[in-house]
C-alpha positions, 0 to 999 in steps of 0.5 A: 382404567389402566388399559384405558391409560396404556392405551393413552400412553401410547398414542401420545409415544406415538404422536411424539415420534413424528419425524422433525428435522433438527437444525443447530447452526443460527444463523446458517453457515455457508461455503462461499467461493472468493475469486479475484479477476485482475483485469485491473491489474493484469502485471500483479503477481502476490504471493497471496491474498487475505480477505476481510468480511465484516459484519454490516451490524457491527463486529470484528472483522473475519480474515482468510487468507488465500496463497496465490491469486485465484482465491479458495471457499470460506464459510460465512454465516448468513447475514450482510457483510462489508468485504476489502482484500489485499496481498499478504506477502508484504514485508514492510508495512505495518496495519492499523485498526484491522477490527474496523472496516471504515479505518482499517489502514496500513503505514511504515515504520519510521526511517532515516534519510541515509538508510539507503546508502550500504553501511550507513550508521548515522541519523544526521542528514541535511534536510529540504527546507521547510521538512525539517520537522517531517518524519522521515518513513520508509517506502512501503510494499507494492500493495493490490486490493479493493472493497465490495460493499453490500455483500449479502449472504442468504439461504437462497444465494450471495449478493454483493456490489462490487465492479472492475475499474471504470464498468458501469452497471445498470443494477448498481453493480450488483453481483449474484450468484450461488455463494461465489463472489467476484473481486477486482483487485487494483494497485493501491500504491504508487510507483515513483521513477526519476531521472537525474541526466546530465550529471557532471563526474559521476564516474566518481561516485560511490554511492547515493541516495535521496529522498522526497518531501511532502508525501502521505505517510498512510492509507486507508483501505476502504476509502483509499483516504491518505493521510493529511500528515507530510512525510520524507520518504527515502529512496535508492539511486542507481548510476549509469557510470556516465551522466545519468542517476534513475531510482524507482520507488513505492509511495502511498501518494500525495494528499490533494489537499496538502499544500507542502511542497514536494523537493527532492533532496541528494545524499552523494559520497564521492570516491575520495570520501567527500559527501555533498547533499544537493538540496534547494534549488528550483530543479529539485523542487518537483511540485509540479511534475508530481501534481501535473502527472497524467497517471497519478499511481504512476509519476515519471520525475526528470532533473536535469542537471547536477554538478558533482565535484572532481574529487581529489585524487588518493581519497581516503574513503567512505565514513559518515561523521555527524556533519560532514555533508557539504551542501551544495545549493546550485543555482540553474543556468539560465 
């Protein structure tokens, strides 16, 4: 009998050596390889990218980050994801409800119409009518970026939708490829330019800024949604010292759906220290060149025409008091 169970015993030590592999990780981690193609963008130049994946079940979101603009591996476990990029060398703007990939959005801090001007100190400035009560937000960074939906992460390879600007399909867009995926990037933010010509004295000045009214005061990444609530955003001047005043700035855009109007408005200090606000006449009211824009990411904005005073001689210089701005509501010679 006890030989009969040893020998019992070691069939079963033998039976209980079979080789298994063993595996830990569930579900399985993958190297996916990221790879931006900026055939959209071909003029961007980031410091760095970040990409979000967000799990299709639900979840917070995972971030990598990435210097430079050709990307690096991740790990991801398999599963299906939503994915959005965008450049992480911004200084200025400030994110919202980065957990959630629907709202994940971005937005400025609040500002103030003269903060352009060097040296300002004063919160007080004239405002167009009807903006009174909109919040002044500074312009925020150039921003690139773009979404891929249907991402799908597998034992056998990566699948996702996700195409260049204007390229259509016959598989709905869909990716495939062995744990590499493929994101165009694009502007997601506006460039505005102006141009003010024909200005009278303008050897004279010393400074100017202005600002622009109605303006979407966010951005939401997935949808490219802005928001509905009208801002002021300010912007620098620059002047030729002859008659022309240009400025460029950044701007998430205009709401389409938004009815307030969007009027220029121009903070000026002449040489002999008199400040003059230009605001409310029919040529700084620039609706129309901005809703009529060929390339809405894109808007050129042209004035014609403002009437700077001939200062008196020996002035005594540049200080900001509360009201001390001049307005000047100039009528267009017809």
């Amino acid at each position: 009998m006890k030989k009969l169970f040893y020998l019992l015993a070691a069939l079963l030590l033998l039976a209980s050596c079979e080789h298994k592999e063993l595996c830990y990780q569930h579900p399985h981690l993958k190297t996916v390889r990221v790879e931006f193609d900026w055939r959209d963008a071909p003029y961007a130049s980031p410091a760095g990218m970040c990409v979000y994946f967000y799990p299709r079940e639900g979840g917070n979101g995972q971030r990598f980050d990435f210097t430079g603009t050709e990307g690096g591996e991740v790990q991801l476990r398999v599963g299906r994801y939503v994915a959005l990029c965008y450049n992480n060398d911004t200084e200025i703007v400030e994110f919202y409800n980065t957990d959630d990939f629907a709202t994940h959005g971005v937005y400025t801090r609040e500002g103030n119409p003269l903060e352009p001007i060097y040296g300002n100190a004063a919160n007080y400035a004239p405002r167009a009518d009807g903006s009174e009560e909109e919040p002044v937000r500074v312009s925020p960074d150039m921003m690139w970026g773009c979404t891929a939906s249907e991402v799908e992460v597998t034992d056998e390879g990566l699948s996702c939708s996700c195409l260049p600007s204007g390229a259509e399909d016959a598989d709905g867009g869909t990716q495939r490829d062995e744990y590499v995926i493929t994101l165009y990037p694009h502007e997601l933010v506006c460039t505005y330019t102006y141009e003010v010509r024909n200005v009278s004295n303008l050897k004279h000045m010393v400074q100017m800024c202005g600002t622009i009214s109605g303006m979407a005061g966010t951005l939401a990444f997935a949808s490219e949604e802005l928001g509905t609530e009208s801002v002021t955003v300010p912007f620098e001047s620059v002047s030729d010292g002859v008659s022309t005043v240009t400025g460029r700035f950044y701007t998430f855009g205009h709401h389409p759906d938004n009815p307030d109007p969007h009027r220029m408005v121009f903070y000026v200090v002449m040489d002999d220290g008199a400040k003059y606000c230009y605001k409310d006449t029919e040529k700084l009211d620039v609706t129309t060149q901005v809703h009529e824009a060929p390339d809405f990411r894109h808007v050129h904005i042209i004035i014609d025409g403002l009437d700077l005073p001939q200062p008196i001689e020996n002035g005594h210089g540049f200080e900001v008091d509360v009201d001390d701005w001049e307005v000047v509501e100039e009528e267009i010679k017809i």
